[in-house]
GUVO-374763 format. One line per field, with one value per residue (C-alpha): residue number from 1; residue in one letter; x, y, z. Coordinates in steps of 0.2 Angstrom, whole numbers, plus 5000, padded with zeros to 4 digits. Layout:
N
resi = c(NUM/...)
resn = c(A/...)
east = c(X/...)
north = c(Y/...)
up = c(Z/...)
# end
This chain:
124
resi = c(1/2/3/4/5/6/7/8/9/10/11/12/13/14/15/16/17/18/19/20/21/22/23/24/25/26/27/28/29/30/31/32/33/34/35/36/37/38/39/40/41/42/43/44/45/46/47/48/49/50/51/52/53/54/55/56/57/58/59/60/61/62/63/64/65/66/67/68/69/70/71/72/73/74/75/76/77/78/79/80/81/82/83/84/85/86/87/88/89/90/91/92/93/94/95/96/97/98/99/100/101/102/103/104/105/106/107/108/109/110/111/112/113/114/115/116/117/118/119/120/121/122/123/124)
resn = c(X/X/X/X/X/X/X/X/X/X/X/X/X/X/X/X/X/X/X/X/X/X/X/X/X/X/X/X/X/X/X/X/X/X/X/X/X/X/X/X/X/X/X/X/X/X/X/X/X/X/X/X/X/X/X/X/X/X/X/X/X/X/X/X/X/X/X/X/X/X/X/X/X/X/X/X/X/X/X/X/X/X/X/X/X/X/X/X/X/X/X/X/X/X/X/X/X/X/X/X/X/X/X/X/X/X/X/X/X/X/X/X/X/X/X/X/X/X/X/X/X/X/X/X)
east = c(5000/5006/5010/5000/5005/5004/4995/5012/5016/4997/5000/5017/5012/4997/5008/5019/5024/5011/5027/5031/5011/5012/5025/5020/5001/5010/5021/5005/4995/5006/5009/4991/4984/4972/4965/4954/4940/4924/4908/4890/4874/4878/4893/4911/4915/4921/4929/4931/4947/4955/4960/4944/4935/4943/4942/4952/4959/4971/4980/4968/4952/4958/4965/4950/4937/4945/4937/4920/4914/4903/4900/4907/4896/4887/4900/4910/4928/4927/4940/4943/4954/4972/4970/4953/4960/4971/4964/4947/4949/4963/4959/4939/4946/4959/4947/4936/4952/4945/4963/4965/4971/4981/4981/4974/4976/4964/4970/4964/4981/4985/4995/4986/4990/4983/4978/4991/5003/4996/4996/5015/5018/5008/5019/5033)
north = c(5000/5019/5031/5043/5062/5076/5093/5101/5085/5086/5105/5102/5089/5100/5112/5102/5099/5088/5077/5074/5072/5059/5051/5051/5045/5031/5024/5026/5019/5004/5003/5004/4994/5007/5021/5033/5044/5052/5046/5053/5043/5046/5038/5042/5060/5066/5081/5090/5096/5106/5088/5079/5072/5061/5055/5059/5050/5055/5043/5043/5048/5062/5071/5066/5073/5090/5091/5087/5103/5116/5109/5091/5093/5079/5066/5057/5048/5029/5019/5006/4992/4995/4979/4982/5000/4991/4976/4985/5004/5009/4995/5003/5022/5017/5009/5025/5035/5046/5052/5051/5067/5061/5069/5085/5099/5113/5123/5111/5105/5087/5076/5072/5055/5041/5026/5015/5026/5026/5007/5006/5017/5006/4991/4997)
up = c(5000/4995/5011/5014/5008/5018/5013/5005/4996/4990/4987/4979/4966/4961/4960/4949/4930/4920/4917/4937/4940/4926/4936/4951/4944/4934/4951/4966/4952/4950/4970/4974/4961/4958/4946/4951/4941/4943/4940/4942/4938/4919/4922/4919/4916/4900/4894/4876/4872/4859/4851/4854/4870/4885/4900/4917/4930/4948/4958/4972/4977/4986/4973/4961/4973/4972/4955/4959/4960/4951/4935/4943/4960/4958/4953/4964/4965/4958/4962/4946/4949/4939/4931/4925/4918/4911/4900/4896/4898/4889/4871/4873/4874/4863/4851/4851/4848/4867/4875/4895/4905/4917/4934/4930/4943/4948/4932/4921/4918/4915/4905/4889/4881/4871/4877/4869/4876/4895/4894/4889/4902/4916/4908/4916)
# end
């Protein structure tokens, strides 16, 4: 199981480079064996982008919940299993060419990547 991260570790990874979040979301994702998104009772939230629409996902539900506000108010952090994310996720948003920000901050900055891409990375 990952440690727990105190408020300026939290703060400081917010904080941080899309690049560093994507790193630290790919190894407390490996460690915990868990992704996390949002979900409300339409199911998981999707975003449009400039390149199209995706989906996002955090490291934990913490940092997940921070976004279920205003627009997002009524969704809430769903934890998916990383090998479910894994073998059905990433080949159906891949298949339906959808992009995954990963850890997106409170700016609405994350790390944009394709599916394909996100699963190498999780393959170590």
């Amino acid at each position: 199981m990952s440690e727990e991260l105190s408020v300026d570790q939290r703060v400081h990874l917010l904080a941080s480079s899309d690049d560093e979040r994507m790193a630290f979301f790919v190894k407390q994702v490996t460690q915990s064996e868990q992704v996390w998104s949002l979900s409300n009772e339409e199911g998981f939230v999707m975003v449009e982008t400039d390149e199209g629409d995706c989906v996002m996902v955090w490291p934990d539900a913490e940092f997940a919940a921070q976004w279920a506000v205003d627009d997002w108010d009524d969704c809430d952090p769903v934890c998916v299993p990383l090998a479910e994310f894994k073998s059905n996720w990433l080949p159906s948003l891949q298949a339906d060419n959808i992009d995954v920000a990963v850890f997106p901050n409170i700016e609405d900055e994350g790390k944009l990547i394709k599916a394909d891409a996100l699963s190498e990375a999780l393959a170590g």
